[in-house]
N, C-alpha and C positions, 0 to 999 in steps of 0.2 A: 200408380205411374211414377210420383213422385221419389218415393219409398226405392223403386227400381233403381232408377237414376242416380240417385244417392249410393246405392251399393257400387253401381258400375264406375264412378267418379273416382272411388275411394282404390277402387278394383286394379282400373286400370294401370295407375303408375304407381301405388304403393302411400302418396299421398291427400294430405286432404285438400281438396278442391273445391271446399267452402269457405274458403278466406277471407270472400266478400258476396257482397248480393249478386255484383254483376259477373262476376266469374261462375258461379251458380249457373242464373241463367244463361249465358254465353252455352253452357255446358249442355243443361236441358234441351235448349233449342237444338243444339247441336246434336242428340241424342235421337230426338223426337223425329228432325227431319231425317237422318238417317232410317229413323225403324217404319217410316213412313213411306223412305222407299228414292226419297229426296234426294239431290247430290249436294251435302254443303262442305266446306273444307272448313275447320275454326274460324278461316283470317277471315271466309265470307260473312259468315254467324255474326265474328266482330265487326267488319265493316257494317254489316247493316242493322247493329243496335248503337253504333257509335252514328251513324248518320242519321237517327230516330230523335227528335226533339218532342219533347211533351212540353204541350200552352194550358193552360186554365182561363179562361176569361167569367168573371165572375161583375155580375150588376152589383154598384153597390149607391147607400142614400147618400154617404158623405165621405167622399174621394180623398179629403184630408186625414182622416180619422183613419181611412180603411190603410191608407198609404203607412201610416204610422205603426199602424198597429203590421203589417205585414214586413216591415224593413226588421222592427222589434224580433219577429219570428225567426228571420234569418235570411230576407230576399234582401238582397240589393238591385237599386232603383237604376233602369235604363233609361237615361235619360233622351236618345236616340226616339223610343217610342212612346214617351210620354208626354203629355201637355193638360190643359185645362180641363179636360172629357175623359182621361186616361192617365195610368201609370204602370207602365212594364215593370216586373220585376223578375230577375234572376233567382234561382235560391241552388242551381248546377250551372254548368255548361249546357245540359241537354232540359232543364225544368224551368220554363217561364209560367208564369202569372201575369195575366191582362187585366187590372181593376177600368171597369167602366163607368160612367155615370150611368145613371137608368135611362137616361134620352140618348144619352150615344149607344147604348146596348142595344135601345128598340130599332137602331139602325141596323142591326145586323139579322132581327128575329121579328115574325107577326107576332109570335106567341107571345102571351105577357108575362111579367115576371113573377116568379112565385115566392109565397112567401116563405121561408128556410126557416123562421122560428117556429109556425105551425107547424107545417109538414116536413121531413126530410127529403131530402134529395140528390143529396153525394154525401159521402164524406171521402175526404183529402187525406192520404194517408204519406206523412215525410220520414224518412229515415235519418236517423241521427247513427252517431258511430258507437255510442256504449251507454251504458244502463243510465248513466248521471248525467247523459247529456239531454235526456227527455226531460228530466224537472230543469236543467239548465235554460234548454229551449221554450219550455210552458210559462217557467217566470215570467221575462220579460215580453212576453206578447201580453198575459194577463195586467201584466202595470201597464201597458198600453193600448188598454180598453177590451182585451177579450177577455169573456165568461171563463173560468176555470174549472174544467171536470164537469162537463154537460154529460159526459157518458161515463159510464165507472171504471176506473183503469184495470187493466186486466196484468197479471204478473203470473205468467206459466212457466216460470226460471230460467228458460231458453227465449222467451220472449218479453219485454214489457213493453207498456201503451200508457198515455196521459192521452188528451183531451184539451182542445178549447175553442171556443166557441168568439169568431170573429164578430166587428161589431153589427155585421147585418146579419147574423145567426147560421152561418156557413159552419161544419163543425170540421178542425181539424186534428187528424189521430200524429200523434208524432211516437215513433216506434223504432225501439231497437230490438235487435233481435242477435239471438248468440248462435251464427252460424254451426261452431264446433259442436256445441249439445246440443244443437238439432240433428248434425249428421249421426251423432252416439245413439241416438234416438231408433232412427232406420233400420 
């Protein structure tokens, strides 16, 4: 399906319309609901991935440490929704992060909190813009308390991946990917 898509992108106006991740998808979706039968126009597709906000809210033991270690990554801290129990953080316009203490999280859930350094249970995947921005981004979280390279980095030439491991064992993948040799690819 994908493989399709990518042909037709390139097809249609003569250029390449992998410039970025979200012009991609914009395009995909665009694609999909058309052969599905859908009525969307581009501007729709755009307005409703532009008006889509993605949250993470994550439990964690110590709100200081996790706050640090996440601004380190690349969020910046909304002050607006944070306080003694919590810390908002930015890392897009459209991608927040909610750090909670473990008593204000059990406010929102019966279910108990699991443990992330035993078992898995997400992993976070952030896009950065180019190949040296993943070890640029992995540094300084790892000097500010997270594990480095909990998973093995992967380097497919059109894609690479690091790793790290937050200080309550949350893992996250920071990933660039080379839109142009992935379409060469199709």
């Amino acid at each position: 399906m994908i493989r399709r898509c990518l042909a037709r992108f390139k097809a249609a106006d003569g250029r390449d319309r992998l410039d970025t991740t979200q012009e991609f998808l914009k395009d995909t979706l665009h694609v999909l609901t058309r052969q599905r039968g859908y009525s969307a126009t581009r501007a729709q597709v755009k307005e409703k991935l532009v008006s889509k906000m993605f949250f993470v809210n994550l439990p964690v033991r110590d709100l200081v440490a996790s706050t640090a270690f996440y601004v380190a990554l690349g969020g910046e801290v909304n002050p607006q929704f944070s306080g003694e129990q919590s810390t908002s953080l930015m890392f897009s316009d459209s991608i927040g992060l909610m750090l909670l203490t473990h008593d204000h999280y059990r406010q929102f859930t019966q279910r108990p909190i699991g443990d992330v350094r035993r078992e898995s249970q997400a992993m976070i995947a952030l896009s950065v813009d180019n190949r040296d921005a993943v070890d640029a981004t992995l540094q300084p979280a790892v000097a500010a308390g997270g594990r480095a390279d909990p998973n093995p980095a992967q380097d497919l030439g059109f894609l690479f991946n690091g790793h790290v491991e937050d200080p309550d064992g949350n893992v996250w993948e920071i990933i660039w990917m080379d839109a142009a040799a992935l379409a060469q690819m199709a």
